[in-house]
N, CA and C of each residue as an Amber inpcrd file, in Angstrom:
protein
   255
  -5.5000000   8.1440000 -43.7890000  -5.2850000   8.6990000 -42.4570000
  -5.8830000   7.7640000 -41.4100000  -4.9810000   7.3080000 -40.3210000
  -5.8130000   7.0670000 -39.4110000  -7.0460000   7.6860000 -38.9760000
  -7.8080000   6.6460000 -38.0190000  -8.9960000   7.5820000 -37.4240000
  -9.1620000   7.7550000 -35.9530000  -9.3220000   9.2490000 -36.0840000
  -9.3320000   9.3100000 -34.4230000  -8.1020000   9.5780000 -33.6950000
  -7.5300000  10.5060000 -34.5040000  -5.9560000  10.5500000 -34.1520000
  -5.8870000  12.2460000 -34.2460000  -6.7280000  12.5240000 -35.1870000
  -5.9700000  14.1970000 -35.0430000  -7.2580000  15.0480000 -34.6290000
  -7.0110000  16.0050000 -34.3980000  -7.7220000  17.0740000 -33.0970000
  -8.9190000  17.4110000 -33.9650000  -9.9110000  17.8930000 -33.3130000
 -11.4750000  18.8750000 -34.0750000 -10.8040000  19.9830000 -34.5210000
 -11.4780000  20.0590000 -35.9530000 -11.5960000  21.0180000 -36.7830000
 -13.0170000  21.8510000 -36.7380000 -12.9630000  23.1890000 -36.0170000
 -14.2410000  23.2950000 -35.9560000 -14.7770000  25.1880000 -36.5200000
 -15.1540000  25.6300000 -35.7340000 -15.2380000  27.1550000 -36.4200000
 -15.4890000  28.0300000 -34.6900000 -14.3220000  29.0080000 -35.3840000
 -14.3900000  29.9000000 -33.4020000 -14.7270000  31.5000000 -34.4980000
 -14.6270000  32.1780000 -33.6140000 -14.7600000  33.7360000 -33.9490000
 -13.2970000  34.1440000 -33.4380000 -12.7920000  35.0040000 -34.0660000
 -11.8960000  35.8420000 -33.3660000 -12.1640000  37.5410000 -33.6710000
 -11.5880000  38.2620000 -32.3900000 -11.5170000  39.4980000 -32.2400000
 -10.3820000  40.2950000 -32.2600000  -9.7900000  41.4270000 -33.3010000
  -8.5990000  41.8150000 -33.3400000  -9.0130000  43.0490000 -32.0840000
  -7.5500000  43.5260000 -32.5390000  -7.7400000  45.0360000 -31.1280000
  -8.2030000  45.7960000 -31.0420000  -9.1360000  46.1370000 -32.7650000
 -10.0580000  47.0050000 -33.0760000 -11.3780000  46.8070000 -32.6460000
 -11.6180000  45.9330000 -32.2310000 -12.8810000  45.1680000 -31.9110000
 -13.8200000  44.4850000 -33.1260000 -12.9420000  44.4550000 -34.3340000
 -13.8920000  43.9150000 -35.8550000 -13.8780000  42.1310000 -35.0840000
 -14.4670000  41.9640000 -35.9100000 -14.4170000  40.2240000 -35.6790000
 -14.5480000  39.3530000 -36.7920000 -13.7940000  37.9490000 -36.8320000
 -14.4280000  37.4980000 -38.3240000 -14.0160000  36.1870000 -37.6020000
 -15.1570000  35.2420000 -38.7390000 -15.0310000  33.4980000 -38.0100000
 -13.5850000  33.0390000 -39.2810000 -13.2050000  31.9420000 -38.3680000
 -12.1720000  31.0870000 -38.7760000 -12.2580000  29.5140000 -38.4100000
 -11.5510000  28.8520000 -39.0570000 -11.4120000  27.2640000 -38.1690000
 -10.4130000  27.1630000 -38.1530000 -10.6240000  26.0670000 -36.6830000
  -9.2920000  26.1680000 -35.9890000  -9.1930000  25.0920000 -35.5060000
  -8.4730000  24.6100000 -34.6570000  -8.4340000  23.3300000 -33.1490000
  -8.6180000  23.8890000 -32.3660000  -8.5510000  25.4040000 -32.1110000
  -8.2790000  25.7680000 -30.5980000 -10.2730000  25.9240000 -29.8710000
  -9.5830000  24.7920000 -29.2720000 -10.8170000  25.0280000 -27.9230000
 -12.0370000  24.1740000 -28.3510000 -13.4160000  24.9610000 -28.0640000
 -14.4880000  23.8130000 -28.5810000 -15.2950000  24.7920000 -30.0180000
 -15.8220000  24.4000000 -30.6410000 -16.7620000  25.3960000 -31.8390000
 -17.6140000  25.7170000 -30.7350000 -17.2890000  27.2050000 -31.2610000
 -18.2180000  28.5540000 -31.1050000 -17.1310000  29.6770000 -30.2990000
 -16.0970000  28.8740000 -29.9480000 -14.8770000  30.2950000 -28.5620000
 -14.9920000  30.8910000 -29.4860000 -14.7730000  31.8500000 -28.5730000
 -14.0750000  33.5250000 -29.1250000 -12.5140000  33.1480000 -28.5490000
 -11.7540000  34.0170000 -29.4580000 -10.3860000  34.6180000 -29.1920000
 -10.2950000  35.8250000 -29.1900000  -9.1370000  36.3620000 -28.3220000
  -9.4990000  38.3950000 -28.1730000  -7.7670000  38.1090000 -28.4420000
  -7.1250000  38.6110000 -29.5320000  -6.4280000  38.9900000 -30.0070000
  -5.2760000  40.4650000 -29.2350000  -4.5600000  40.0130000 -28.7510000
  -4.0100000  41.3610000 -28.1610000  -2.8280000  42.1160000 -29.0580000
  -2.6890000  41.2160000 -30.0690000  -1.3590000  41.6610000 -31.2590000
  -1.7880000  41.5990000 -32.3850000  -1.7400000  42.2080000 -33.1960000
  -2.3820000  41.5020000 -34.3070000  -1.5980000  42.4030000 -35.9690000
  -2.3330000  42.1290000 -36.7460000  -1.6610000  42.7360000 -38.3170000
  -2.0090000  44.2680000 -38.3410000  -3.3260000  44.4870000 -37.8950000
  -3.7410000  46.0510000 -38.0000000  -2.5820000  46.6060000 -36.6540000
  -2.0440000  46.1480000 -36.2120000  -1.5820000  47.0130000 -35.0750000
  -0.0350000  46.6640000 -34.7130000   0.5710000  45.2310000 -34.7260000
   2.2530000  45.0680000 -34.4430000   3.1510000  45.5870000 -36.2730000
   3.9350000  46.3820000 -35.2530000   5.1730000  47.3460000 -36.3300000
   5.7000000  46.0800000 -37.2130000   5.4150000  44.4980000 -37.2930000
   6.1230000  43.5240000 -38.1300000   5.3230000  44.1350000 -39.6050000
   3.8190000  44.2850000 -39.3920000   3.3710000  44.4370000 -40.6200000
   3.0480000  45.8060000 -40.8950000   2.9390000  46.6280000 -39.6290000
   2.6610000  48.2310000 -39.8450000   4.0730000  49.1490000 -40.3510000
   4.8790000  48.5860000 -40.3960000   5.9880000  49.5570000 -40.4880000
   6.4960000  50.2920000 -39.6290000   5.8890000  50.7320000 -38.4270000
   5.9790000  51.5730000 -37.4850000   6.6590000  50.7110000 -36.3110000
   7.8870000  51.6380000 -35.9950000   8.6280000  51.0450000 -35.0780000
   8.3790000  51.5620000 -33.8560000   7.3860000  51.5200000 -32.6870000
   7.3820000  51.8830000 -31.3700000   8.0010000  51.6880000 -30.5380000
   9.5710000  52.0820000 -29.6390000   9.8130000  52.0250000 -28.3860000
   9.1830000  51.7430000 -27.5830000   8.7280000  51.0800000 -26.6290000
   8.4400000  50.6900000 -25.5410000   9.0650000  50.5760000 -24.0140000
   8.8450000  51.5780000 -23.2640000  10.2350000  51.9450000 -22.1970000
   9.6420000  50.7300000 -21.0190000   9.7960000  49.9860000 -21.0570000
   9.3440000  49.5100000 -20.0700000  10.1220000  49.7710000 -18.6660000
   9.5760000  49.7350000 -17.7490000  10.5600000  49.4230000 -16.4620000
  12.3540000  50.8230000 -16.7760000  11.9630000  51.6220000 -17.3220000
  13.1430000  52.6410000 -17.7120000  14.0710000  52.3420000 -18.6770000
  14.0370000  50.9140000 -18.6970000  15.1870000  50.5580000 -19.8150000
  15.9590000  51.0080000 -20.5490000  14.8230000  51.8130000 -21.4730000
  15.4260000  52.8970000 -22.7530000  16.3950000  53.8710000 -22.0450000
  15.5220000  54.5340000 -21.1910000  16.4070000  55.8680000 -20.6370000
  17.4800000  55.3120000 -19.7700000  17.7590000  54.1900000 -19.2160000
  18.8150000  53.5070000 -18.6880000  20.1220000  53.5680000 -19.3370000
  19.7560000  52.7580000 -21.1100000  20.0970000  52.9210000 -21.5000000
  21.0110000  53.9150000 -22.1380000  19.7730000  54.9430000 -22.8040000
  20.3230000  56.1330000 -23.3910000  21.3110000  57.1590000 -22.0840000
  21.2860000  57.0000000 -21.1600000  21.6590000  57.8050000 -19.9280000
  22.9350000  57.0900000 -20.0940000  22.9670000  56.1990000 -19.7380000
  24.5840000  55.4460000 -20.0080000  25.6820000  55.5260000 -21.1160000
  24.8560000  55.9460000 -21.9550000  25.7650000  55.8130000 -23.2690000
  25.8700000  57.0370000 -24.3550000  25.0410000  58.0510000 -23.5730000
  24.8850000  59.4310000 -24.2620000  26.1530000  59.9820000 -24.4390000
  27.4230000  59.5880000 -23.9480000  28.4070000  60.2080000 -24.1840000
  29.4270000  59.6870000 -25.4220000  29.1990000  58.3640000 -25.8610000
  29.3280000  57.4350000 -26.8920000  29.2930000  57.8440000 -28.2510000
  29.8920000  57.9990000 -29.2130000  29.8550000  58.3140000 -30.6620000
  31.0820000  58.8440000 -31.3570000  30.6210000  58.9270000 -32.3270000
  31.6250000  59.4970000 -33.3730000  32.5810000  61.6160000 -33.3380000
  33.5250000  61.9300000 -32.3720000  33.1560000  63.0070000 -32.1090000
  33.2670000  63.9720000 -33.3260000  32.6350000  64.9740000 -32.6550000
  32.8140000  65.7380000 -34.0700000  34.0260000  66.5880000 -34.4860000
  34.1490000  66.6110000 -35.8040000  34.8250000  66.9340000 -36.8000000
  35.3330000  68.4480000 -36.3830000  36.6420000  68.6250000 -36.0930000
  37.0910000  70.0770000 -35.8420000  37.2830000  71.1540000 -37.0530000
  36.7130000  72.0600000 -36.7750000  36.7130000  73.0160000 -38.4050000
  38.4560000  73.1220000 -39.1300000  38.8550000  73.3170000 -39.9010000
  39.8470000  73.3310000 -40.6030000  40.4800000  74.3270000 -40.1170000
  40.2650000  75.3720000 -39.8130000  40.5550000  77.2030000 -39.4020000
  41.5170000  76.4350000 -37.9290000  40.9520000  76.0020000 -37.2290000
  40.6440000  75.7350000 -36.1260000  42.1310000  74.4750000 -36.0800000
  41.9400000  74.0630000 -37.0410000  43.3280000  72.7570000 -36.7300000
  44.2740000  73.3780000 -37.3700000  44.4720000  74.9490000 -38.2810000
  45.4740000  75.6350000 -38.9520000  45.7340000  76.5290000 -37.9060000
  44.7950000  77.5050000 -37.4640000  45.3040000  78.1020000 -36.2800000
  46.4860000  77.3420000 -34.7250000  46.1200000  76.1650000 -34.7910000
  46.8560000  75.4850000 -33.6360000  48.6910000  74.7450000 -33.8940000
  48.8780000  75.2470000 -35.3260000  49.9750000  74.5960000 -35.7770000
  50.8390000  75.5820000 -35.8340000
């Protein structure tokens, strides 16, 4: 390897959203930062399973308001399509 070419390897702390903390090494920054974690494994639906909506700015209900009339309609009872013939 060249020398003097690739970044410090050093040791930071990081903080998930729970407030636990555990050290790591990294490049980022100088040894000793903290990182405060705003996403993380205990908490984004990639690894929790849990899918949360998030309405931001109305979106969802924008959405759903627009298109509530949209679908598959339903199925007329049999009685109901013999009676009309």
């Amino acid at each position: 390897m060249k020398a003097k070419i690739h970044p410090d390897y050093h040791e930071i702390n990081v903080v998930m959203t729970d407030g636990s903390t555990f050290k790591t090494r990294s490049t980022l920054g100088k040894a000793g930062e903290t990182i405060h974690l705003d996403i993380d494994p205990k908490t984004h639906p990639a690894w929790t399973g849990q899918h949360r909506l998030v309405d931001s700015g109305g979106q969802v209900a924008k959405f759903n308001k627009r298109f509530q009339n949209i679908g598959i309609p339903a199925a007329k009872p049999a009685a109901a399509a013999a009676a009309k013939k």
